[in-house]
Backbone as CSV, one residue per row, in Angstrom:
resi,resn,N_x,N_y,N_z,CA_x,CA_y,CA_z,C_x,C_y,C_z
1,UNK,-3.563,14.495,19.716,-4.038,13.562,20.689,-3.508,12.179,20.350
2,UNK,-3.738,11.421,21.235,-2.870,10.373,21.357,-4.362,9.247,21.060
3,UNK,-4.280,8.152,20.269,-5.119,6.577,20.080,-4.761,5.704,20.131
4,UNK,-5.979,5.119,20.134,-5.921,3.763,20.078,-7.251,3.256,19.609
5,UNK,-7.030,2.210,18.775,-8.262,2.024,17.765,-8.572,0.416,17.732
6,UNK,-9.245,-0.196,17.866,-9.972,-1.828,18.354,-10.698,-1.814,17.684
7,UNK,-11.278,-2.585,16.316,-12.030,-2.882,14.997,-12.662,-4.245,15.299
8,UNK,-13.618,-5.024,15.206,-13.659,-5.940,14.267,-15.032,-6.262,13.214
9,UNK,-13.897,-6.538,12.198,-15.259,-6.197,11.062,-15.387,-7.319,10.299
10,UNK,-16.723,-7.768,9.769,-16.873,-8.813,8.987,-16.043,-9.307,8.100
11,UNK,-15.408,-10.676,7.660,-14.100,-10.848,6.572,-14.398,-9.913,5.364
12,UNK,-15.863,-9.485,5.104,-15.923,-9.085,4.255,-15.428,-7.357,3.394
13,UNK,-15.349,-6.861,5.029,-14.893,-5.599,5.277,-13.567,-5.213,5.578
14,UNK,-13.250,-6.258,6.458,-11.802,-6.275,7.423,-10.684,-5.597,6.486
15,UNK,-10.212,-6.610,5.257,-9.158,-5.392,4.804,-9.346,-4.193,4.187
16,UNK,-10.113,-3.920,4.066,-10.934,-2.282,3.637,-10.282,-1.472,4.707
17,UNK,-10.859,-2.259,6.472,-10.632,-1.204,7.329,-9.519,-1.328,7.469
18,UNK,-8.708,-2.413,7.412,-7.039,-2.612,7.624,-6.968,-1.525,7.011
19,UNK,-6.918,-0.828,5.953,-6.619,0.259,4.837,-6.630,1.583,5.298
20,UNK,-7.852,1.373,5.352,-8.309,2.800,6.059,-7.431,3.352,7.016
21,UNK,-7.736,2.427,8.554,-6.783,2.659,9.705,-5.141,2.877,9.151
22,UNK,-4.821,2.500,8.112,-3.012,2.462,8.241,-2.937,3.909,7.813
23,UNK,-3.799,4.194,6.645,-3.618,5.790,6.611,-3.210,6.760,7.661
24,UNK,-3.975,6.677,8.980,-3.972,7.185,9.731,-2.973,6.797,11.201
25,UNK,-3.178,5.828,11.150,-2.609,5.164,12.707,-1.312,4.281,12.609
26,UNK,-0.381,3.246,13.756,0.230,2.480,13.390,0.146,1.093,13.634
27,UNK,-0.372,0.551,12.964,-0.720,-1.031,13.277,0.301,-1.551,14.659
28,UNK,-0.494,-2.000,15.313,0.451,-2.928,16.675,-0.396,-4.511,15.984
29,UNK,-1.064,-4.728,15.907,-1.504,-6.228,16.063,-3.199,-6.486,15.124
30,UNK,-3.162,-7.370,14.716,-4.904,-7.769,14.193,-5.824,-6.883,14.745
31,UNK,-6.181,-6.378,13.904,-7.393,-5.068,14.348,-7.213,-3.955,15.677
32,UNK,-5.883,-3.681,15.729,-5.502,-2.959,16.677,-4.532,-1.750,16.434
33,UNK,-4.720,-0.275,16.728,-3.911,1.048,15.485,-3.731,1.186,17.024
34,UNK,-2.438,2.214,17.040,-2.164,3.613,17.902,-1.201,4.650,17.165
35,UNK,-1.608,5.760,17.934,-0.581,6.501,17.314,-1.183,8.123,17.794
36,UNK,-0.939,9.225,17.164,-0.411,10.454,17.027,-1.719,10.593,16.218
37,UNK,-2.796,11.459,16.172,-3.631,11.859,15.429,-4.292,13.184,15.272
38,UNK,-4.154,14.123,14.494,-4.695,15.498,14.685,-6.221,15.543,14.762
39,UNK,-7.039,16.018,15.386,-8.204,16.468,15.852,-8.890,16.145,14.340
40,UNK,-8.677,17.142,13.178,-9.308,16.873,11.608,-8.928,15.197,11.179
41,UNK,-7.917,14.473,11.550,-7.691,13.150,11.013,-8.628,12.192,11.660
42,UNK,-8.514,12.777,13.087,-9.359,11.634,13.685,-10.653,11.642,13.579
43,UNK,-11.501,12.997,13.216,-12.780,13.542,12.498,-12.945,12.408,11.526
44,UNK,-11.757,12.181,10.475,-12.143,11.333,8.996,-11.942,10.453,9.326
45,UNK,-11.126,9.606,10.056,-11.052,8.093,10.755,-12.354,8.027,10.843
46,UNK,-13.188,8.470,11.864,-13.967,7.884,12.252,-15.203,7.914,11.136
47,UNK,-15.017,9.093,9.996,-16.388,8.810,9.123,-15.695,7.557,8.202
48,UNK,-14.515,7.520,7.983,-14.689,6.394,6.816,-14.738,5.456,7.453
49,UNK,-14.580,4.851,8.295,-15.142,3.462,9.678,-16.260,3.361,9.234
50,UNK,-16.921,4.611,9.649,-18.181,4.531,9.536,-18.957,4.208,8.377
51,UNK,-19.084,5.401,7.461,-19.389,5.043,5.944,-19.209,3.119,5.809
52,UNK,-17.917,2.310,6.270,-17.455,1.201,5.783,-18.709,0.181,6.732
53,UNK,-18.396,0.225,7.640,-19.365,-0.663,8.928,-20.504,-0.817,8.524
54,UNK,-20.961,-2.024,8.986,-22.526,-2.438,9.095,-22.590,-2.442,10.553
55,UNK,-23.846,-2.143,11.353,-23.230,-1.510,12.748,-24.343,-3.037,13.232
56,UNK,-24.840,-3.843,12.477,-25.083,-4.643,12.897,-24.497,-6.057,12.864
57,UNK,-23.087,-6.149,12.718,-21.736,-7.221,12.102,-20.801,-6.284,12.421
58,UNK,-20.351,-5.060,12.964,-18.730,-4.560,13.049,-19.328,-3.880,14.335
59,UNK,-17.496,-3.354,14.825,-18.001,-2.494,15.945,-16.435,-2.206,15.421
60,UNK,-16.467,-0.462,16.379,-15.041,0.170,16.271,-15.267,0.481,18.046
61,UNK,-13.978,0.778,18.411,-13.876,1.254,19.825,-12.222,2.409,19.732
62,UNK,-12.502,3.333,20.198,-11.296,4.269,20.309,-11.626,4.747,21.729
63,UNK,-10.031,4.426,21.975,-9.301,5.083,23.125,-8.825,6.515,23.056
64,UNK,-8.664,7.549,23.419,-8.438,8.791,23.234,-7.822,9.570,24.618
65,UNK,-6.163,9.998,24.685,-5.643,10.142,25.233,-5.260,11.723,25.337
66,UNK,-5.249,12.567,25.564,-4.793,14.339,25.602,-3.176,14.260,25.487
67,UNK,-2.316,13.331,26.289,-1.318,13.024,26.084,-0.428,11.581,26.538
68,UNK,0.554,11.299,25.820,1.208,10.056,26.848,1.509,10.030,27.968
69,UNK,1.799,11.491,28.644,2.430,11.315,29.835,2.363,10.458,30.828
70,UNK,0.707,10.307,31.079,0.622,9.182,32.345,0.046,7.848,31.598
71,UNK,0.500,7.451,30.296,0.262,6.502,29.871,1.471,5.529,29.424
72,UNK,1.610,4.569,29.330,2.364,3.009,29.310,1.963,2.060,28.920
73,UNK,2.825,0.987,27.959,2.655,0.213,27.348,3.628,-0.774,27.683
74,UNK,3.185,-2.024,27.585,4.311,-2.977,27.698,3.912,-4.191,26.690
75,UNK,4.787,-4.717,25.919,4.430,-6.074,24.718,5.452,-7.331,26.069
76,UNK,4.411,-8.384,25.136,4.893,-9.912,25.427,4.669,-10.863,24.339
77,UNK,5.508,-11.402,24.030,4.921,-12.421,22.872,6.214,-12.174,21.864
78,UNK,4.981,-12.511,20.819,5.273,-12.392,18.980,4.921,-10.956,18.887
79,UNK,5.341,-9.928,18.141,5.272,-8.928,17.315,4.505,-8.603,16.503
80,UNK,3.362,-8.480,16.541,2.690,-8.687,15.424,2.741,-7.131,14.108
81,UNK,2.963,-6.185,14.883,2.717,-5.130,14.276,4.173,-4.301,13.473
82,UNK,3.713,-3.569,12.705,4.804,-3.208,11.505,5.354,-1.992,12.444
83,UNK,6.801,-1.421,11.892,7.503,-0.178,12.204,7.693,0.696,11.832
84,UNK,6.769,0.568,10.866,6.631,1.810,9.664,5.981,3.000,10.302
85,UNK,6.760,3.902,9.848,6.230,5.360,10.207,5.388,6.199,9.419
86,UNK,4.112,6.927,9.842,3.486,7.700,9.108,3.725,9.071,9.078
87,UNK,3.839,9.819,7.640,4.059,10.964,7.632,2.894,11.655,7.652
């Protein structure tokens, strides 16, 4: 399945979850993943979010797609996000 992942977490947490998420996803921008995720990965994404969060100071939001086909993206700007590929 196809994501997309929207974080924001207290300074105190934030690069924890930066961490977490890169395991799994590919950074586009400040608290923002997409990518390629198997059904069991995205299971543990979401507990170690969780486990990490105070649900009264963070919030997570995932997008969840079956496939790209009828989906599209377009950037403007600065770049913010890396090109690194996950194996």
């Amino acid at each position: 399945m196809f994501v997309i992942l929207v974080y924001d977490f207290n300074e105190k947490r934030v690069a924890k979850a930066l961490k977490i998420a890169r395991k799994y996803l590919h950074w586009v921008q400040n608290s923002v993943f997409e990518g390629e995720i198997s059904q069991a990965n995205y299971k543990k994404l979401k507990v170690e979010l969780q486990n990490l969060m105070n649900p009264d100071e963070d919030s997570v939001i995932f997008y969840t797609f079956r496939t790209q086909k009828y989906w599209s993206r377009e950037e403007f700007g600065l770049k913010k996000g890396g090109d690194e590929f996950i194996l």
